[in-house]
C-alpha angles and dihedrals in degrees: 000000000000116000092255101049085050080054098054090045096050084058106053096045089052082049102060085034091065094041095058088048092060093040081050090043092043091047085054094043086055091046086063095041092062097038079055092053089053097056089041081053089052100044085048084062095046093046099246091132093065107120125170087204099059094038092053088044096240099125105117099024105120104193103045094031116028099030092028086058104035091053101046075055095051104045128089107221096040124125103267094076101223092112113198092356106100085035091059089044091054100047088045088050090050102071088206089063096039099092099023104098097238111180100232099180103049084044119129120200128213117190112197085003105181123222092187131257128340114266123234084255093044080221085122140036146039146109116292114216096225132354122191112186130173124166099347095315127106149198114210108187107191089198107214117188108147103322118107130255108264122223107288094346105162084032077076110041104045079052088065093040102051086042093062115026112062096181090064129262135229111227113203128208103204124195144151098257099014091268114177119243127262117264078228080072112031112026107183108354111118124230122238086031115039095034136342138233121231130182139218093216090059137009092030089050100049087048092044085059096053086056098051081055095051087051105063101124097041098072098184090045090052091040093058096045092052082052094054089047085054100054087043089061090048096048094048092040087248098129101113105124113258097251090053085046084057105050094039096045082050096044075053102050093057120123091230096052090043090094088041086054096055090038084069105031091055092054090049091111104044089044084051097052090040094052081051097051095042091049096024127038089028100068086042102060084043095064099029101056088150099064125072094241120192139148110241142172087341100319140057123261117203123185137154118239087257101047118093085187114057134192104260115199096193105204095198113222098311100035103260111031100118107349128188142190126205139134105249133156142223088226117112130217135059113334120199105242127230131168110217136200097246089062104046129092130056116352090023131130141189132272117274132171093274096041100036088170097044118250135231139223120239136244094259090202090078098062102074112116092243096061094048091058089049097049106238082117089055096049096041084052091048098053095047089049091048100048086049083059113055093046087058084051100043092038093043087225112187112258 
């Protein structure tokens, strides 16, 4: 046998051998996560799935659940008695405020605390979600669940802050996995310097932990907290049970799955489009034959034949990550502007040269890959495009 033909051989074989080792790796993988279902079954039946958050529908808002909450823990003087306790606990989780001398127990927190309106420039104003200052030093938390970054958002918020606390401040970027911010937000501050990106699903849980463990003799204190780490976990698709997490992190961590590991995380991003594309764009093109629909430079474009603007749902990196929806156009030149219904409210913004109509940020909850398999991303989709429709239609807007 030529050398070549002994290559290509050699090839071949190491391919189907690593091919049985994922189908091996993946069999095992299924083995734990049913396991898994049959203890969340169990703990259903035992009530462990209760949760207050998710009965009063509160799960994913970020001002009245997730601010609201953090900050009554931080806070000193807050009602669960335990004065600077969650507060040290905090600054000792977060690894830039570790070493940086902050006074816990002279702190003062502010939740929604307003810095006026936004300047012509929006390199000023707004409302911060929570502040927490001691002795000319201050914590500035930018709390991130599913909204989208705002134009020059911690800008503005590192301006006030090194306006009004002489002693430094630590401005923190908080998201469900540590995402970084968007440059839309942040233009040229620098992260790790400048501000720093903190995550739910780590350090906010571990901390979270620690706190369940402070409070031990306050049983109310401790229940509601075990409640909140719940609803963490389900927010960040962490709610596998510990022993499950274990033997799956340890079948991981073997040397002969190490290769079947690397095999699926290097094809995250492609599985990810083409779930998107299977439960998302799909439906979408099923129920808008009359739109041109295509995925394109990290969103979707969608025209008629006779429209020289056309609806653009922009995906972000990671399809999904801010994402936005306007009607914009590739034309250049000068556009009339016209702020429309569809793309007013909360998360809206007003019309530019690129967006003559506004555009709007999207509910980030619906993002998850889970609820694009199950189709609530498709029909959330469906109804926004709709309603952009038929106000073209009703208020005869130029396309």
């Amino acid at each position: 046998m030529s050398m070549p033909a002994v290559r290509k051989t050699i090839l071949i074989f190491k391919y189907w051998n690593n091919m049985e080792n994922l189908q091996t790796f993946l069999d095992e993988v299924k083995l734990i996560w049913k396991k898994s279902e049959v203890e969340k079954a169990e703990a259903h039946k035992r009530g462990e799935h209760f949760n207050i958050f998710n009965v009063l529908d509160l799960p994913s808002d970020e001002t009245r659940t997730h601010s609201a909450f953090i900050a009554e823990l931080l806070d000193p003087n807050g009602s669960h008695g335990l004065g600077d306790q969650f507060l040290q606990s905090f600054v000792n989780t977060i690894d830039c405020l570790k070493s940086w001398h902050f006074d816990t127990q002279s702190a003062k927190v502010h939740k929604e605390l307003s810095i006026g309106g936004k300047n012509e420039d929006c390199s000023e104003g707004g409302r911060i979600d929570i502040v927490v200052e001691s002795n000319g030093k201050a914590i500035i938390i930018e709390n991130k669940i599913y909204a989208g970054d705002q134009e020059k958002q911690l800008v503005r918020y590192y301006n006030y802050g090194t306006k009004n606390y002489s002693n430094g401040i630590r401005l923190l970027y908080l998201t469900l996995n540590g995402d970084d911010a968007s440059e839309y937000s942040h233009e040229k501050l620098v992260i790790n310097e400048d501000y720093y990106a903190i995550a739910y699903n780590h350090e906010i849980s571990d901390w979270l932990q620690r706190c369940i463990e402070f409070s031990a003799r306050q049983p109310l204190v401790r229940e509601t907290l075990i409640q909140y780490q719940n609803l963490i976990n389900q927010l960040t698709m962490n709610n596998m049970d510990k022993n499950s997490q274990e033997e799956l992190l340890k079948l991981m961590s073997d040397p002969k799955n190490i290769d079947s590991i690397c095999s699926i995380l290097n094809l995250e991003a492609k599985w990810r489009e083409q779930i998107f594309n299977s439960y998302v764009l799909t439906p979408l093109k099923e129920k808008f034959k009359e739109l041109d629909i295509e995925l394109k430079n990290r969103g979707v474009n969608m025209k008629r034949s006779d429209w020289k603007q056309y609806i653009r749902l922009d995906c972000g990196n990671t399809l999904g990550k801010n994402a936005y929806i306007g009607i914009t156009t590739n034309i250049a030149g000068p556009k009339m502007k016209q702020k429309i219904d569809s793309f007013s409210g909360p998360g809206s913004h007003a019309p530019c040269d690129w967006w003559p109509y506004g555009w709007s940020e999207l509910d980030g909850k619906y993002w998850e890959t889970p609820q694009m398999v199950n189709g609530n991303l498709a029909e959330y989709l469906y109804r926004k495009i709709l309603s952009i429709l038929e106000e073209i239609k009703e208020q005869q807007l130029p396309m």
